[in-house]
C-alpha positions as CSV (number, residue, x, y, z in Angstrom):
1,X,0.0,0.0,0.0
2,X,1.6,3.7,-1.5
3,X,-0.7,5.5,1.5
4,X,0.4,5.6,4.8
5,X,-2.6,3.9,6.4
6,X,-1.7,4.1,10.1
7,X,-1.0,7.8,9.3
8,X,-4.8,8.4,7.9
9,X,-6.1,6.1,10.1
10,X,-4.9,8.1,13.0
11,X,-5.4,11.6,11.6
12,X,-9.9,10.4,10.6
13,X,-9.6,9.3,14.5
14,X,-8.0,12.1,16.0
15,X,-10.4,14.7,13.7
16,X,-13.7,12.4,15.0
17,X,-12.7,11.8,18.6
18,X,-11.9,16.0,18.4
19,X,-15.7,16.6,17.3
20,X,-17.1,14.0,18.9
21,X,-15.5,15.2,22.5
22,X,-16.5,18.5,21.6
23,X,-20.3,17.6,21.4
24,X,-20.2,17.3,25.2
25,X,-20.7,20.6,25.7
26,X,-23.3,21.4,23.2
27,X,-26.3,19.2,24.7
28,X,-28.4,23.0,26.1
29,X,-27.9,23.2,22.1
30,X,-29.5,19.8,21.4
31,X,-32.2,19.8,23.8
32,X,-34.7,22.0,22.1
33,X,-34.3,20.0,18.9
34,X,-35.9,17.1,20.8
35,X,-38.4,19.1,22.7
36,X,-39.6,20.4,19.3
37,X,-39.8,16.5,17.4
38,X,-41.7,15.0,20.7
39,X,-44.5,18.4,20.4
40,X,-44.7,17.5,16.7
41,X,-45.6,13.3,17.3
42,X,-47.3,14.0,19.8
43,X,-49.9,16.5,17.9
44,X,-49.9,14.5,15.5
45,X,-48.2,16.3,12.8
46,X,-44.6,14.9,11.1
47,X,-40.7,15.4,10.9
48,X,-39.7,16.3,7.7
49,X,-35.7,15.8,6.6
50,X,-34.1,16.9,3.0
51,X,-30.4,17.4,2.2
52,X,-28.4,17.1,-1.0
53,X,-25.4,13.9,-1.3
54,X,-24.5,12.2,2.1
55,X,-26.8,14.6,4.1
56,X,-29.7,13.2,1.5
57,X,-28.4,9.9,2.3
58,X,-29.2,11.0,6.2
59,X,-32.4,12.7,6.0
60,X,-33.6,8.5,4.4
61,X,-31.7,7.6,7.4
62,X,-33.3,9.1,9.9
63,X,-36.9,9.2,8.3
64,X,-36.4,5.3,8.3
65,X,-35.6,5.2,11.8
66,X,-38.7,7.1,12.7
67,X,-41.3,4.7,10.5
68,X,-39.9,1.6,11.0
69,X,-38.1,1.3,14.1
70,X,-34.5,2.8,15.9
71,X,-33.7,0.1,18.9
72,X,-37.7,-1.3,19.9
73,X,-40.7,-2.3,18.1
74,X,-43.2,0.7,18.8
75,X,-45.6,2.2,16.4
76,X,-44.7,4.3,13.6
77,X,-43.8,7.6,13.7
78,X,-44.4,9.8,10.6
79,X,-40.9,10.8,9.4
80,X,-40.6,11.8,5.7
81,X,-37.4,12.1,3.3
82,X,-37.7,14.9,0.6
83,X,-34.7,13.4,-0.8
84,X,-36.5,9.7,-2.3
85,X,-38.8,10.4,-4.9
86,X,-37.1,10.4,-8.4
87,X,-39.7,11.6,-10.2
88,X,-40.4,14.7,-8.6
89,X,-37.1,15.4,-7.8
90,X,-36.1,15.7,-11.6
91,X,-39.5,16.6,-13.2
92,X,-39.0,19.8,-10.9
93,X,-35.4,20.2,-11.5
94,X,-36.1,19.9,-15.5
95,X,-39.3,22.1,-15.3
96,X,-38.1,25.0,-12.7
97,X,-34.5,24.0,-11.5
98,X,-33.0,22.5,-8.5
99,X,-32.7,25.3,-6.4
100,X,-36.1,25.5,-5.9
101,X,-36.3,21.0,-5.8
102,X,-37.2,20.9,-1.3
103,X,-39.3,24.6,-1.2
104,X,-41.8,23.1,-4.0
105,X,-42.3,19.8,-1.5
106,X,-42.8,21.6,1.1
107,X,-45.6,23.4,-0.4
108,X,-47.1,20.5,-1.1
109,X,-46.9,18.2,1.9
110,X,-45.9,20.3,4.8
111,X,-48.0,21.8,7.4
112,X,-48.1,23.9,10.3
113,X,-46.4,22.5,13.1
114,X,-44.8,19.9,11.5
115,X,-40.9,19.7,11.9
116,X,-38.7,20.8,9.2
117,X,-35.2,19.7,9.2
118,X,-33.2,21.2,6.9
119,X,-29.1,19.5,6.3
120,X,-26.3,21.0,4.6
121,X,-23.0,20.6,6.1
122,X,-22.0,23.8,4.8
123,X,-24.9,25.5,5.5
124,X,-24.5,27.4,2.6
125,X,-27.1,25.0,-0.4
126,X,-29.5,27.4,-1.7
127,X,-31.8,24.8,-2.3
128,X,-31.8,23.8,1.6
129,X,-31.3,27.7,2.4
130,X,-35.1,27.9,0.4
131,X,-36.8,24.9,1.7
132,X,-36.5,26.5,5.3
133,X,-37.7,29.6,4.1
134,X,-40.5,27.4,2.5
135,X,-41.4,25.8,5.7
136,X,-41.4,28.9,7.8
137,X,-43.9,30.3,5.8
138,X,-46.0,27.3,5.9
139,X,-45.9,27.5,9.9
140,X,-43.6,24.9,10.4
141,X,-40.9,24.4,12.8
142,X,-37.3,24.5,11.2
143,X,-34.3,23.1,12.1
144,X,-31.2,23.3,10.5
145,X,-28.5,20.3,10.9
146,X,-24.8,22.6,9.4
147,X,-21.0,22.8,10.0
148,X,-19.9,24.9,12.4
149,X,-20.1,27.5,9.8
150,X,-23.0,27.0,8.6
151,X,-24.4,30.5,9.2
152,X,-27.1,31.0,6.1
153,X,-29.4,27.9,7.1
154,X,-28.9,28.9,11.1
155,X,-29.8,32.2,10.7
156,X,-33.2,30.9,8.3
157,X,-34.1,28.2,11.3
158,X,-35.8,28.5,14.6
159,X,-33.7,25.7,15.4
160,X,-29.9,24.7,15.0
161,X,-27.0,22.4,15.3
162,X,-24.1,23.2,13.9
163,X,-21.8,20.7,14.3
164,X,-18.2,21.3,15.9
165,X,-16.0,20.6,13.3
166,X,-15.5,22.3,9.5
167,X,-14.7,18.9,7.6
168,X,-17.7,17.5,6.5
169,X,-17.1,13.6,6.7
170,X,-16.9,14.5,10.5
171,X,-20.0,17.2,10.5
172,X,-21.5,14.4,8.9
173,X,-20.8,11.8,11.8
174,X,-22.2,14.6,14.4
175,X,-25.4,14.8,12.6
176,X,-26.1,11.0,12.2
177,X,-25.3,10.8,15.9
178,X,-27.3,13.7,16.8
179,X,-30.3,12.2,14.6
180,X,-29.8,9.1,16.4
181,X,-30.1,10.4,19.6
182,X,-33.6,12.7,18.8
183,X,-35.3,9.1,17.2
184,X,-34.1,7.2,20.7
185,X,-35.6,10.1,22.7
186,X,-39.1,10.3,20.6
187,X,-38.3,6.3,20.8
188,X,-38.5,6.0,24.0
189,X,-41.4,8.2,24.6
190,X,-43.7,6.8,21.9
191,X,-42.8,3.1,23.6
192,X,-43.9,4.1,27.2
């Protein structure tokens, strides 16, 4: 092997045991993002999740864990990807663009007090950036999952968590842990 392996190995480590440890001290951050999805099951409304690339890949994660299960057999809990349906996703990006791809579903399918989460590890996607701005017009509550810079979507949310690091593989490991974390709560609720 050309790569140093026990070099990179250590270095992804170090850089995930550094954001990781740092998320210690973020949980007066973290709380009101759970407070907000228990209000919205428990009225009956929905959590809504939409991203572009790996944070896409997260917002199915999490909207999976929320149907069908997280760690115990409970009943389902309405969590919605905008991220899986092919046919809108490019009929709208062919028709009006792709900037626009998450506000035009949100229109459609969200309503007040459902729970809006918004991920770009940036912060910065002008199509995430507009599918907030969507959802607070529709009454919903908005969170947005960023970097630590991700100032754009934070500023358009009610809600935030910015992750403590700037390289996304590891703002991406803080928001699948986060998002694992709120389904256990809502989880455990729903199961008493």
């Amino acid at each position: 092997m050309s790569t140093d392996f026990a070099s990179l190995f250590k270095t992804h480590l170090s850089e995930h045991q550094d954001a990781i440890g740092r998320l210690s001290a973020m949980s007066e951050q973290i709380a009101p993002l759970a407070e907000a999805w228990l209000k919205a099951l428990r009225d009956g409304k929905k959590i809504l999740f939409f991203g572009n690339g790996g944070s896409a890949a997260d917002a199915q994660h999490l909207a999976a864990e929320l149907v069908v299960r997280y760690r115990v057999n409970r009943p389902a809990l309405a969590g919605l990807a905008l991220t899986t349906d092919t046919s809108v996703l490019t009929a709208h990006s062919n028709d009006f663009g792709y900037e626009t791809v998450f506000a035009r579903q949100i229109e459609a399918l969200a309503q007040p007090g459902d729970v809006v989460i918004g991920i770009s590890t940036s912060g910065t996607s002008k199509n995430v950036l507009l599918g907030l701005q969507a959802a607070n017009k529709r009454g919903c509550v908005t969170i947005a999952f960023t970097g630590e810079k991700g100032a754009d979507c934070a500023a358009e949310a009610a809600l935030s968590f910015k992750a403590p690091s700037g390289v996304t593989a590891r703002v991406q490991e803080c928001h699948l842990l986060i998002g694992h974390l709120l389904c256990d709560v809502v989880e455990q609720v729903s199961a008493e």
